[in-house]
TIZA-125858 format. One record per residue: residue in one letter; z, x, y of N, C-alpha, C in turn. Coordinates in nm, 3 decimals, padded with zeros to 5 digits, always signed. Atoms other than C-alpha are relative to their C-alpha. Layout:
PT   code        nZ        nX        nY       caZ       caX       caY        cZ        cX        cY
PT      a         Z         X         Y         Z         X         Y         Z         X         Y
...
//
This chain:
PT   code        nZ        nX        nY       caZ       caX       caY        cZ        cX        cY
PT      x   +00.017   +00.025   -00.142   +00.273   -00.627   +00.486   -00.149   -00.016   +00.029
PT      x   +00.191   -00.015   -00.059   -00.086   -00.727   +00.649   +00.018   +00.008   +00.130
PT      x   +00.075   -00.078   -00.124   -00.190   -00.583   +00.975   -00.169   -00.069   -00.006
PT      x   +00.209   +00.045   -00.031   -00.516   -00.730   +01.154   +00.073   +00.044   +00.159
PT      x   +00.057   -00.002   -00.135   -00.649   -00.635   +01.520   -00.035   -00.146   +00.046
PT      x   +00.077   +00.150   -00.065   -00.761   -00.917   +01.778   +00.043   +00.082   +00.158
PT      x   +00.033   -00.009   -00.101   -00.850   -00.829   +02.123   +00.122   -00.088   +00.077
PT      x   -00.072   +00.063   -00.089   -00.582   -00.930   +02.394   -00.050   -00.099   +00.055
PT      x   +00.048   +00.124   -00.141   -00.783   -01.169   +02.623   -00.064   -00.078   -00.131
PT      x   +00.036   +00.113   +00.102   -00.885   -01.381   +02.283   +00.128   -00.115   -00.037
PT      x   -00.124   +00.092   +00.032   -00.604   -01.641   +02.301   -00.024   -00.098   -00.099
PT      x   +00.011   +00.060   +00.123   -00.733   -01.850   +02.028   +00.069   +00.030   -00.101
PT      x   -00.032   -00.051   +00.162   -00.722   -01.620   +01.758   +00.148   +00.022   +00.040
PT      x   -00.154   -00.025   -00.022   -00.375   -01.494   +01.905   +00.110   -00.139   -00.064
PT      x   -00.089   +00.098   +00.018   -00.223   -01.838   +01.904   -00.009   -00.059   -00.169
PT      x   +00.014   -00.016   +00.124   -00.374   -01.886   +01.550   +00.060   +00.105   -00.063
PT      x   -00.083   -00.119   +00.071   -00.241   -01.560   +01.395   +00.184   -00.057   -00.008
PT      x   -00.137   +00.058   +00.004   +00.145   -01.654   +01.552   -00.025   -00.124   -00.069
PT      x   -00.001   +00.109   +00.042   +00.101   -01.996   +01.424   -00.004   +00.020   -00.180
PT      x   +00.027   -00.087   +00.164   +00.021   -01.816   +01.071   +00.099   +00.068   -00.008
PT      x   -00.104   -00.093   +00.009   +00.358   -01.635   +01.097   -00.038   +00.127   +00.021
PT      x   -00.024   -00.156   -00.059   +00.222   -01.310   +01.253   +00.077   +00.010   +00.084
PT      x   -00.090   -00.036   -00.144   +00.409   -01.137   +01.516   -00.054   +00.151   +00.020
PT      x   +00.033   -00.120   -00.015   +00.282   -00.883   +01.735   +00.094   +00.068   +00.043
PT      x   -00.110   -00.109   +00.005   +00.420   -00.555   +01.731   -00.054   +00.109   +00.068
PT      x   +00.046   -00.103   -00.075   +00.161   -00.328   +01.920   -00.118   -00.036   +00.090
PT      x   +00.055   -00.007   -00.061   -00.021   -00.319   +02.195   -00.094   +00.056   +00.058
PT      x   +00.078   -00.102   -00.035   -00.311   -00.123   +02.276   -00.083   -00.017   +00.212
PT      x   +00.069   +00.037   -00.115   -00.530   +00.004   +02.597   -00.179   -00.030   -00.003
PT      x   +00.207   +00.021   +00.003   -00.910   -00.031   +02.462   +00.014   +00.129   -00.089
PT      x   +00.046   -00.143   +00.026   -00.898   +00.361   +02.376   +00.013   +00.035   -00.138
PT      x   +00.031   -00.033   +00.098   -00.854   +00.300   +02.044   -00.109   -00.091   -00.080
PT      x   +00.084   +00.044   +00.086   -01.118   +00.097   +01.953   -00.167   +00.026   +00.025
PT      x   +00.162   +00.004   +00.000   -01.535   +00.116   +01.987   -00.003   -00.083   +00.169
PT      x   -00.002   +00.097   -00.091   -01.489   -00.202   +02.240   +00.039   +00.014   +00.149
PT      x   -00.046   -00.036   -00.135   -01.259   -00.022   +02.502   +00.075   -00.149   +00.056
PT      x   -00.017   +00.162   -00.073   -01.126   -00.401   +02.532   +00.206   +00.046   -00.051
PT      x   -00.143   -00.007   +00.027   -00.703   -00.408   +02.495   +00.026   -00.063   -00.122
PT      x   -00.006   +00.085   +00.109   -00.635   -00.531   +02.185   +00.211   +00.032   -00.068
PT      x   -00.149   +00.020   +00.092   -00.280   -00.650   +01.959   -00.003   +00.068   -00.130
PT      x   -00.057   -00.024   +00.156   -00.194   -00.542   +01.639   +00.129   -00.104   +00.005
PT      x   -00.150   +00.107   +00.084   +00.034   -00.810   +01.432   +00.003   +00.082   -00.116
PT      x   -00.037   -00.039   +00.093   +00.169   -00.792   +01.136   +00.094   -00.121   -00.065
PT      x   -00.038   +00.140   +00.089   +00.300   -01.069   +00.861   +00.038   +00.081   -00.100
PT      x   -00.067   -00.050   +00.170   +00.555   -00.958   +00.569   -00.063   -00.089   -00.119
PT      x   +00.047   +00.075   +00.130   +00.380   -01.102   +00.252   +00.106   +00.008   -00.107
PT      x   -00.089   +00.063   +00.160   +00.701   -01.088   +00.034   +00.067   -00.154   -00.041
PT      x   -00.005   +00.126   +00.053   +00.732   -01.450   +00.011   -00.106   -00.052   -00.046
PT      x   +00.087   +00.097   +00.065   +00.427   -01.526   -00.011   -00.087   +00.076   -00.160
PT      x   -00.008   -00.054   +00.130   +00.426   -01.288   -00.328   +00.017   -00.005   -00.074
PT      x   -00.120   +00.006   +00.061   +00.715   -01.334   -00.449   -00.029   -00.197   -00.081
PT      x   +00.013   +00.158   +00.081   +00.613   -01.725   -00.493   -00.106   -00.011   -00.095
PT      x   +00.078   -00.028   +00.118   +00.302   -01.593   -00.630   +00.026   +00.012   -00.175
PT      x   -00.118   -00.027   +00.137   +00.487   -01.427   -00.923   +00.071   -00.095   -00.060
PT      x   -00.084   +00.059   +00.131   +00.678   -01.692   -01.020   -00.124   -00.108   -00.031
PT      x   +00.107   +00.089   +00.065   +00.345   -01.931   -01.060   -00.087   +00.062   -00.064
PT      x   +00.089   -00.028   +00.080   +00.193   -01.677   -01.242   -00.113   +00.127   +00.072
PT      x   +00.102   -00.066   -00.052   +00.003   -01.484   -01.010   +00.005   +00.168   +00.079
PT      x   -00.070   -00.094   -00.049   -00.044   -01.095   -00.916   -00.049   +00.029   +00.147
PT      x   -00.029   -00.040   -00.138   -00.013   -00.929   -00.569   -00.142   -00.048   +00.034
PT      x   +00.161   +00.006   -00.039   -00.383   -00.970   -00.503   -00.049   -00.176   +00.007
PT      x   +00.037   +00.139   +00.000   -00.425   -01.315   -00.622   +00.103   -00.089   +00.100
PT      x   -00.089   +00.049   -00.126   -00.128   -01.398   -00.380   -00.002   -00.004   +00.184
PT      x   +00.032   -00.018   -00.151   -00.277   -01.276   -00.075   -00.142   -00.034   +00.006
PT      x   +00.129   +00.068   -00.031   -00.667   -01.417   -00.133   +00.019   -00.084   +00.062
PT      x   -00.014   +00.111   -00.144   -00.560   -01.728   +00.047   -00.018   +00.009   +00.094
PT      x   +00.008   -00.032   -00.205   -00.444   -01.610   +00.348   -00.116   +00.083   +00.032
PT      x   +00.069   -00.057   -00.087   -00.695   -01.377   +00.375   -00.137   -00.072   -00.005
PT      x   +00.059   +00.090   -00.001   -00.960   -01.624   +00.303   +00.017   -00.156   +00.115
PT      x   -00.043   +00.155   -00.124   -00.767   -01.900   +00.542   -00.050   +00.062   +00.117
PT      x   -00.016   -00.075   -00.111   -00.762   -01.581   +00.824   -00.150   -00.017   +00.035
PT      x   +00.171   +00.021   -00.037   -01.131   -01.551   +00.790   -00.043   +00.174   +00.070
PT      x   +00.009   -00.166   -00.035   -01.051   -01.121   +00.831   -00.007   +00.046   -00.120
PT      x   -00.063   -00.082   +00.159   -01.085   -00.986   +00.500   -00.055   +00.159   +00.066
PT      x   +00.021   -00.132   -00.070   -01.261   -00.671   +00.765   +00.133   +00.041   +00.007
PT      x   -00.066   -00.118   -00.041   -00.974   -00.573   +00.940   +00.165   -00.063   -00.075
PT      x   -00.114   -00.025   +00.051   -00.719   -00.689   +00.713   +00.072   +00.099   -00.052
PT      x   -00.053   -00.078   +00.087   -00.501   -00.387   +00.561   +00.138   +00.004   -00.058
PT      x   -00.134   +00.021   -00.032   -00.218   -00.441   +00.336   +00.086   +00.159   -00.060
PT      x   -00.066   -00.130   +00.050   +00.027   -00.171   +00.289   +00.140   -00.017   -00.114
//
């Protein structure tokens, strides 16, 4: 699974992320971050894009440099 932050009132990155197959799943009020600004939490299942890894050869890590290189978050990416 990857998890990234993005500030609510940034509709760019938002519409980028969904467009990347995230989907948000939490909502914040500011109070948890430094910024005090409202921010999303998404979240994107990576077992396909794993799973296709694996069969070309490649392990968990080398399957998710892409995206997180396409995202342009390798900060607040975390995968679990």
């Amino acid at each position: 699974m990857l998890r990234l932050y993005t500030f609510a009132r940034n509709a760019g990155a938002r519409r980028f992320y969904e467009r990347h197959g995230f989907v948000a799943v939490a909502f914040g009020d500011g109070s948890g971050n430094q910024e005090g600004e409202p921010d999303v939490r998404y979240e994107r299942s990576t077992r396909g894009m794993i799973a296709g890894a694996r069969r070309a050869g490649a392990g968990d890590q080398g399957a998710l440099r892409p995206w997180v290189a396409k995202l342009g978050v390798a900060q607040a990416l975390r995968c679990a």
